[in-house]
C-alpha positions as CSV (number, residue, x, y, z in Angstrom):
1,X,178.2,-72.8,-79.4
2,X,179.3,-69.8,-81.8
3,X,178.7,-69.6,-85.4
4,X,182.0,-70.5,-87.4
5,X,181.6,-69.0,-91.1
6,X,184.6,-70.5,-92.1
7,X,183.4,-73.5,-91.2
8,X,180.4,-73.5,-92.9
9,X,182.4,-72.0,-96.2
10,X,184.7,-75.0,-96.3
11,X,181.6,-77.6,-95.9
12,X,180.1,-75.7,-98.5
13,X,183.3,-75.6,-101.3
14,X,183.5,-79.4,-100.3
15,X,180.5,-80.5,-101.6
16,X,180.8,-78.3,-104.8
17,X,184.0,-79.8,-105.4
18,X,181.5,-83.6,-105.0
19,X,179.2,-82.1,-107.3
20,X,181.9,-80.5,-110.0
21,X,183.1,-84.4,-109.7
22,X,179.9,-85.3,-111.1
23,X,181.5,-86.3,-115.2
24,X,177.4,-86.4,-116.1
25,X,177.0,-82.8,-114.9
26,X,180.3,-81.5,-116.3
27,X,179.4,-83.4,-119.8
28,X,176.6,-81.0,-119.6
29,X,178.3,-78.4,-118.9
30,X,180.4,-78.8,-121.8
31,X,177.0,-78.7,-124.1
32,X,175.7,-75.5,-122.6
33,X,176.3,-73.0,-125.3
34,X,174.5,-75.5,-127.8
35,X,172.0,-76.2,-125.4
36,X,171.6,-72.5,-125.1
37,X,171.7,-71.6,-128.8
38,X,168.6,-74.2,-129.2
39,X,166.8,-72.1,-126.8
40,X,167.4,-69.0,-128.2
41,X,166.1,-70.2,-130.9
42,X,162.8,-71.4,-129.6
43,X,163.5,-74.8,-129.1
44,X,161.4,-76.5,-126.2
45,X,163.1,-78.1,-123.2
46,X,161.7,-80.8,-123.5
47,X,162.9,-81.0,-127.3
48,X,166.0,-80.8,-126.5
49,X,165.7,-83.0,-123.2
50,X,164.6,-86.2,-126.0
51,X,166.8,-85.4,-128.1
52,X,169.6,-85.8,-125.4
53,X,168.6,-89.1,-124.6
54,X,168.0,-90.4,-128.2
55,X,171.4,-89.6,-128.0
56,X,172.3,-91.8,-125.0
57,X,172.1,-88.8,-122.7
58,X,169.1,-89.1,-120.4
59,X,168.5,-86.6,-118.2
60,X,164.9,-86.0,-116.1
61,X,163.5,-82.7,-116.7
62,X,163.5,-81.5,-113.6
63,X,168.2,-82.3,-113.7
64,X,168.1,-80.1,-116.8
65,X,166.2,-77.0,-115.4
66,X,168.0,-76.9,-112.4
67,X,171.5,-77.1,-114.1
68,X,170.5,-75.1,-116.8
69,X,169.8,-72.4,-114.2
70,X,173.0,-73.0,-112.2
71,X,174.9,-72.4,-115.3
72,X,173.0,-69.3,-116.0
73,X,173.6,-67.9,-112.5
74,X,176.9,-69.1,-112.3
75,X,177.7,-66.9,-116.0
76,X,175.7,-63.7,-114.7
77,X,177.1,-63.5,-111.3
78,X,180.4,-63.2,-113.2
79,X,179.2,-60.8,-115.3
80,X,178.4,-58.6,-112.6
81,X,180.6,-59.4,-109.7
82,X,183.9,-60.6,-111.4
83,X,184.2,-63.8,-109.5
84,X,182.6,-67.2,-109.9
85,X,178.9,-67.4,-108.8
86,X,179.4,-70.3,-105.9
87,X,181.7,-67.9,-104.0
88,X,179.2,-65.2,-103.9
89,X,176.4,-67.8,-103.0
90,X,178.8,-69.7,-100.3
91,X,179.3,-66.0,-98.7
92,X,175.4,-65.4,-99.0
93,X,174.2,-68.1,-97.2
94,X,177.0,-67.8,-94.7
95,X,175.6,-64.5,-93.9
96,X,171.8,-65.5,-93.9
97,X,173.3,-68.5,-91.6
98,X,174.9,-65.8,-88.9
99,X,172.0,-63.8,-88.6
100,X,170.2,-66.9,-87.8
């Protein structure tokens, strides 16, 4: 059986359109630069992680890391590349997947 990249690119945009779906993930999103401006400003994570759920938003530390990091590699690969971050990941592990 050969390799189909497009294939594998389609199955990949699909479930980040599932996860983009996500309204607790996009609600987060939304409070990224105030997230990030807490940060910057020396505030722990898990400051800010109790105060999101004293404000009915609970989220487990290891949700918040992991979008917080998605977010940030999602805002520097446009930085440098021009284009949105899941593209050039999608084509990246396409490629890792070939030479498989």
């Amino acid at each position: 059986m050969q390799y189909d990249l497009k294939e594998d690119i389609a199955a990949l945009r699909g479930l980040l359109s599932e996860h983009r779906g996500d309204p607790r993930r996009q609600h987060f999103r939304d409070m990224y630069e105030t997230i990030q401006e807490l940060i910057d400003a020396g505030v722990s994570h898990a400051r800010i992680i109790r105060k999101l759920k004293d404000r009915g938003f609970g989220i487990a530390p290891v949700t918040f890391k992991s979008w917080l990091a998605e977010i940030q590699q999602e805002r520097e690969a446009i930085a440098v590349t021009g284009q949105p971050a899941e593209d050039v990941s999608q084509v990246r592990e396409a490629m890792r997947r070939s030479k498989a």
